[in-house]
C-alpha positions as CSV (number, residue, x, y, z in Angstrom):
1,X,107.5,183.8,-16.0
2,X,109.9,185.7,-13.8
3,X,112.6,186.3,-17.1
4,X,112.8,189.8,-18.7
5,X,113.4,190.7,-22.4
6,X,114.7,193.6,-23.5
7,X,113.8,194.7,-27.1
8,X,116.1,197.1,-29.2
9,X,113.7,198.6,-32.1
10,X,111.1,200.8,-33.8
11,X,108.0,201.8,-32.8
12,X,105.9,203.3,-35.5
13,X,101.8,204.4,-36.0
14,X,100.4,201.9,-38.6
15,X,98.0,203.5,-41.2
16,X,96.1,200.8,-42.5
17,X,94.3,200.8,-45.5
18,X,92.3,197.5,-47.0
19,X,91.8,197.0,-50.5
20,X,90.4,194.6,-52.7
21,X,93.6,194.1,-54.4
22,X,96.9,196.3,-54.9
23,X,96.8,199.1,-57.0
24,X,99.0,198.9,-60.3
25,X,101.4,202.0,-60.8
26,X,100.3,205.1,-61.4
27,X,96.3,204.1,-60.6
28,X,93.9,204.9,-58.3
29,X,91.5,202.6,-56.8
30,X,88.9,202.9,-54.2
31,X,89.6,201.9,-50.7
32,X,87.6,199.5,-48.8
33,X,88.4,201.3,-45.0
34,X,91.1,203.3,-43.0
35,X,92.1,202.4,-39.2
36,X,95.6,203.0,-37.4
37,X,97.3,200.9,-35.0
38,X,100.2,200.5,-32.6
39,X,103.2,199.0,-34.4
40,X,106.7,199.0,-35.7
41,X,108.7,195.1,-35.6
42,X,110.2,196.5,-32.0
43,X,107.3,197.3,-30.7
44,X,104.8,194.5,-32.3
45,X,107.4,192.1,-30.8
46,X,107.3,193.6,-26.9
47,X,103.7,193.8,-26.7
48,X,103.4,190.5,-28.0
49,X,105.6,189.0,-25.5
50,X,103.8,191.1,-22.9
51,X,101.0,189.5,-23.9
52,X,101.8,186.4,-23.0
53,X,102.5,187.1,-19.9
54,X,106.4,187.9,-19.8
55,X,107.9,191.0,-18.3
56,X,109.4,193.5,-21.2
57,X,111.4,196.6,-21.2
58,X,111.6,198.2,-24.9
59,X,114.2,200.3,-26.0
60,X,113.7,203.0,-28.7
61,X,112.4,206.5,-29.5
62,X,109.1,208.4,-30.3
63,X,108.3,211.9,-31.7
64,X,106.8,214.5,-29.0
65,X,103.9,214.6,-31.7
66,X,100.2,213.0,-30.7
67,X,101.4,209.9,-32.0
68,X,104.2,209.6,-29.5
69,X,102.2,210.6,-27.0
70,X,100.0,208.0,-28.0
71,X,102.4,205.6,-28.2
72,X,103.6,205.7,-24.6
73,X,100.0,205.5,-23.1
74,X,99.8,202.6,-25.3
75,X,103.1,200.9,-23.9
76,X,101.8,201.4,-20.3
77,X,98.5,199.9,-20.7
78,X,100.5,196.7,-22.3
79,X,102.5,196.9,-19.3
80,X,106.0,197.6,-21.2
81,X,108.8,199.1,-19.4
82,X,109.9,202.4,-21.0
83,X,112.8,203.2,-18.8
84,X,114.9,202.7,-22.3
85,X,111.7,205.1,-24.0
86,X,113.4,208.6,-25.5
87,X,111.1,211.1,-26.7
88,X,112.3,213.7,-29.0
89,X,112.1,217.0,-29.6
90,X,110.8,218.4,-33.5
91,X,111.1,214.9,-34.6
92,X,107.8,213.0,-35.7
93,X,107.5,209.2,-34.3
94,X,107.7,207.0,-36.7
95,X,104.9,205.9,-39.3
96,X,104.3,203.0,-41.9
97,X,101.3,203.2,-44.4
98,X,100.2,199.8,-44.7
99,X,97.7,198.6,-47.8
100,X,95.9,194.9,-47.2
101,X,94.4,193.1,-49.0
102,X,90.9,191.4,-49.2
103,X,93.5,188.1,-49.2
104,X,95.6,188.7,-46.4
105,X,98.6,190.0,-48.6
106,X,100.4,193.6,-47.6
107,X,102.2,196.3,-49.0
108,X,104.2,198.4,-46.2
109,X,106.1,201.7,-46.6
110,X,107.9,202.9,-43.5
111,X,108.8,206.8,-42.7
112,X,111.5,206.2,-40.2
113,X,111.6,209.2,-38.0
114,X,112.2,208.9,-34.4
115,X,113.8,205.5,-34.8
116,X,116.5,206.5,-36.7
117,X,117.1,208.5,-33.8
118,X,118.0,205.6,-31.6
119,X,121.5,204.8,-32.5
120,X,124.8,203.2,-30.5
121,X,125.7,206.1,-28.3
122,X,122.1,206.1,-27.0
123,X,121.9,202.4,-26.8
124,X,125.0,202.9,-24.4
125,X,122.8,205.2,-22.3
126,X,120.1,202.3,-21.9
127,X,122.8,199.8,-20.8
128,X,121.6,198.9,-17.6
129,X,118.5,198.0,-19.1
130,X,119.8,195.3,-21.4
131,X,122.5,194.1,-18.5
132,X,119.3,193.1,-16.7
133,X,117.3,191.3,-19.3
134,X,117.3,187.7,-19.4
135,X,117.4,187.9,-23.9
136,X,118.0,190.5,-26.0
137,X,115.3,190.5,-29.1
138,X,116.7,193.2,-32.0
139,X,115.3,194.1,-35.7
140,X,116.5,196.4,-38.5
141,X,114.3,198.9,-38.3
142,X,116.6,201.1,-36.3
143,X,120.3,201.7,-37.2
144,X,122.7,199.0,-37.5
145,X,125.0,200.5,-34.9
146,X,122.5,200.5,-32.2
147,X,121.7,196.6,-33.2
148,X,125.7,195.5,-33.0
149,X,126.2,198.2,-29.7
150,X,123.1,196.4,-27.8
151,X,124.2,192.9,-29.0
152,X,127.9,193.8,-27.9
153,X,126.7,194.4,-24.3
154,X,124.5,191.4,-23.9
155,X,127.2,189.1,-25.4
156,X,129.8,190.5,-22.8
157,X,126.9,189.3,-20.1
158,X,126.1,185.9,-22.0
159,X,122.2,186.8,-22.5
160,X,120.9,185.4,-26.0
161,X,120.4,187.6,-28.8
162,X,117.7,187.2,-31.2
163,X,117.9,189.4,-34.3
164,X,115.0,189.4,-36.5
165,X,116.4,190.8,-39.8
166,X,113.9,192.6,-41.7
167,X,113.4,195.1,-43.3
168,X,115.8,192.5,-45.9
169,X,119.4,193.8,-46.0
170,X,123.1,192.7,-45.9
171,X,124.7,192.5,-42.6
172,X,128.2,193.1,-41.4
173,X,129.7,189.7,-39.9
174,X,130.1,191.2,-36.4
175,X,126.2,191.4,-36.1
176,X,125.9,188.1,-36.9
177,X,128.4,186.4,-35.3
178,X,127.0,188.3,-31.6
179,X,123.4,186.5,-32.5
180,X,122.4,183.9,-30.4
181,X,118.8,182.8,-32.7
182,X,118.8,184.5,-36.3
183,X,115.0,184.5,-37.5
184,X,114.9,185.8,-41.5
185,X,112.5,184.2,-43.9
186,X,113.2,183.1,-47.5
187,X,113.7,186.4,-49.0
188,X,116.0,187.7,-45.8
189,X,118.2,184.0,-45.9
190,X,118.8,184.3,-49.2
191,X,120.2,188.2,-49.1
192,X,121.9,187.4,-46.7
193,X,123.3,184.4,-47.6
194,X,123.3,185.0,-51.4
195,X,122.1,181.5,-51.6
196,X,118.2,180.4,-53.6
197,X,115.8,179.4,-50.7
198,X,112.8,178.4,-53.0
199,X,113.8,174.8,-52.6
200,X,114.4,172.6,-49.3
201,X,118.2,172.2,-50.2
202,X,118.3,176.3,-50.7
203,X,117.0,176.8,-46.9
204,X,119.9,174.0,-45.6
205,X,122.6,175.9,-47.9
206,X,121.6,179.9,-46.9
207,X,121.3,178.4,-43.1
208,X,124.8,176.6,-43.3
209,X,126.2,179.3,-44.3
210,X,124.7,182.1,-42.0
211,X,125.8,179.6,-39.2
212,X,129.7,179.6,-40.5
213,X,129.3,183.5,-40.5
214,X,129.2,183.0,-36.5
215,X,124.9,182.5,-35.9
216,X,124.2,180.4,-33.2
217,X,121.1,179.0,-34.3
218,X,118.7,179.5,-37.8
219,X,115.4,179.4,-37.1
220,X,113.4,180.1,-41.3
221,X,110.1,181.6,-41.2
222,X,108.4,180.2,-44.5
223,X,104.5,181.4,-44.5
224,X,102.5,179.0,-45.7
225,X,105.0,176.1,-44.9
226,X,105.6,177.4,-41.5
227,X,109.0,177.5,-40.3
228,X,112.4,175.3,-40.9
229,X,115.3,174.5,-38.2
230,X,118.9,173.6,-39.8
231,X,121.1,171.5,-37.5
232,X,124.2,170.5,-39.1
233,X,123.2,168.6,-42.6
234,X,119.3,168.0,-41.3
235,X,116.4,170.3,-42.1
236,X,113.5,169.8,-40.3
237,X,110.1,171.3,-41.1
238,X,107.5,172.2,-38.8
239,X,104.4,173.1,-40.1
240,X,102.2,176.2,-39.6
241,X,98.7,175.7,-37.9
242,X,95.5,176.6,-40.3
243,X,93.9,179.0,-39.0
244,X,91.0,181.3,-40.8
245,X,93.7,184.5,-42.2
246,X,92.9,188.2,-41.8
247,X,95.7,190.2,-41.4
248,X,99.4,188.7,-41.8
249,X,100.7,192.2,-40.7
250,X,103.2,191.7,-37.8
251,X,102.9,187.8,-38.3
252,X,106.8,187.5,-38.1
253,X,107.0,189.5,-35.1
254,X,104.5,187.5,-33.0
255,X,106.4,184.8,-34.1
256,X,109.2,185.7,-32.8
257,X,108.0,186.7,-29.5
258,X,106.8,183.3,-29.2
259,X,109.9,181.8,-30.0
260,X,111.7,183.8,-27.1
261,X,109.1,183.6,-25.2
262,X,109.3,179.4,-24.9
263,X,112.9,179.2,-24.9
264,X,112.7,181.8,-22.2
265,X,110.3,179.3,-20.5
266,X,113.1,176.7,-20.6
267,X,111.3,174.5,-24.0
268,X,114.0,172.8,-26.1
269,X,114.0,174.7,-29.7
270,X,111.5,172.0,-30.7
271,X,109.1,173.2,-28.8
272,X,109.7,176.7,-29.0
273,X,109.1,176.6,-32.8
274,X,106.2,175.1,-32.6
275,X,104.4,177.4,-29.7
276,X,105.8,180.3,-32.3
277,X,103.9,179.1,-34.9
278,X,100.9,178.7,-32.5
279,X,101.1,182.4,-31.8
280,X,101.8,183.6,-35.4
281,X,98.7,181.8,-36.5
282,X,96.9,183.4,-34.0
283,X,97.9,187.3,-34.8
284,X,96.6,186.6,-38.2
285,X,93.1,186.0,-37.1
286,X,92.3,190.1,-36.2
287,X,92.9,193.1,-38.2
288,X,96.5,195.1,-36.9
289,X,99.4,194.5,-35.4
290,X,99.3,194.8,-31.7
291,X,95.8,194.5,-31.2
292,X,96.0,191.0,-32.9
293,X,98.7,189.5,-30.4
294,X,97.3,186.2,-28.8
295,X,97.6,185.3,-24.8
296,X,99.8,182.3,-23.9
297,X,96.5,180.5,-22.7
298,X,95.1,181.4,-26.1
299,X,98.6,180.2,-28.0
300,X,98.8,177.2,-25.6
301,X,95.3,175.9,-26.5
302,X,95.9,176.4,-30.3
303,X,99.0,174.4,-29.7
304,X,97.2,171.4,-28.2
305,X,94.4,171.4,-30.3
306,X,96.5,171.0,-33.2
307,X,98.4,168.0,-32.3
């Protein structure tokens, strides 16, 4: 693939910690181990489109700590572009502390640092960046200014934006009406929306209604169910391959790669969904983030063998 994407977002050091279930409040329970990874829903989501093969430049900020420095060693083995990559001075990079358990199932507290460092003024700075990306892929994990300053610049040049919005919060309409493919799950539709998505005819409601507040497209993650498309009145469901589960950590993000990644590749949003679901099976098979981030040939043939 000769496109680029650009990606607007966080990078943070993931301290993982598996237990057999979550602690209630106020106890302590034994853990079962400790690891860290690379992570942070701006960097889960270049890596795993690097991974599969496209070319990425990442936009965003680390600490001059060891974990920044870390960080960027890390980027250049995954073959990310860091020309949008600040590094800043007494500021630590960014961390979340992660708990999983035995089931899959994860708690995540992120210390934002760094990231919130990364706001419209420095986005402005990294312009030329996003003028020469093929899509624009954002989060929330970074100020909202930065999001609707990057997303301003790539509408002006007609590239897609694809906002991912989680962590969950409410949105100003001018985010939404610059994005191009909005990609929330239940929880995030329904904030936004202010509309129940436990039911079929919730997910068609929040969607219709994110659409009239100018989104291009609503693509709902659902877990378990796998992931709905709304296009005018119709919902259609496409279900998520079974796969033996791990680690859902970053889940979201690799499907969102894939989804960019495929309609990158020219695949009608049909297709894309589904090679996105292939790919956020696959990051559930391994413990972490980053390190969990399938190939295309490994997506691909999880795509075919499930048909």
């Amino acid at each position: 693939m000769n496109k680029t994407f650009c990606v607007v977002g966080s990078l943070n050091m993931d301290m993982v910690t598996r237990v057999s279930r979550f602690p209630a409040p106020g106890e302590t329970i034994s853990g079962i181990s400790f690891k860290m990874f690379p992570g942070g829903k701006g960097a889960n989501q270049a890596v795993a489109l690097g991974r599969l093969g496209a070319n990425v430049e990442m936009i965003g900020a680390i600490g001059d700590d060891v974990l920044g420095s870390g960080y960027r060693d890390i980027l250049r083995n995954e073959k990310i572009g860091v020309k949008g990559l600040a590094v800043m001075s007494g500021i630590e990079t960014g961390t979340a502390s992660i708990e999983v358990t035995v089931s899959g199932q994860n708690h995540i507290i992120i210390v934002a640092g760094a990231n919130d460092t990364v706001d419209a003024a420095y986005v402005e700075r990294c312009r030329p960046v996003i003028e020469n990306s093929d899509m624009l892929l954002l989060q929330l994990e970074v100020p909202i200014e930065a999001n609707i300053a990057a997303a301003r610049i790539a509408k002006a040049k007609n590239i897609p934006v694809m906002l991912d919005p989680a962590p969950a919060k409410p949105l100003p309409n001018e985010l939404l009406s610059l994005v191009s493919y909005l990609t929330p799950n239940e929880t995030e539709a329904a904030i936004l929306s202010g509309v129940d998505t436990s039911t079929e005819d919730g997910i068609r409601e929040a969607a219709r209604a994110l659409i009239k507040s100018g989104v291009g497209t609503v693509v709902m993650k659902a877990g378990k169910r796998g992931a709905y498309l709304v296009v005018g009145n119709e919902i259609r469901r496409f279900p998520t391959i079974d796969v033996k589960v791990v680690d859902t950590v970053a889940a979201g993000d690799s499907f969102n790669a894939g989804l960019a990644f495929a309609l990158g590749a020219n695949k009608n949003i049909e297709e894309s969904i589904r090679f996105a679901n292939a790919v956020g099976a696959l990051s559930t098979t391994k413990e972490g983030a980053q390190v969990a981030m399938p190939t295309f040939a490994e997506a691909d043939a999880l795509l075919k063998a499930s048909r």
